[in-house]
C-alpha angles and dihedrals in degrees: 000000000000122000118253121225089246097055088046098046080045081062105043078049101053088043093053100049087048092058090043090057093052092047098050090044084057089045096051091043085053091054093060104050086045092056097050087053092061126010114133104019122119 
């Protein structure tokens, strides 16, 4: 059973949100630590 264009662009989607979500969890991580680096200081 071949794989349609719908159901394989379904899958490069999925990947690709799941890597987003990781790289915006590292990006926020990064923020905060960030922030607690430096707040307050001119």
């Amino acid at each position: 059973m071949p794989l349609n264009i719908a159901m394989l662009w379904g899958m490069v989607f999925l990947g690709w949100f799941i890597l987003d979500i990781r790289w915006q969890a590292n990006l926020f991580q990064q923020l905060e630590l960030t922030h607690q680096q430096f707040a307050g200081k001119t």
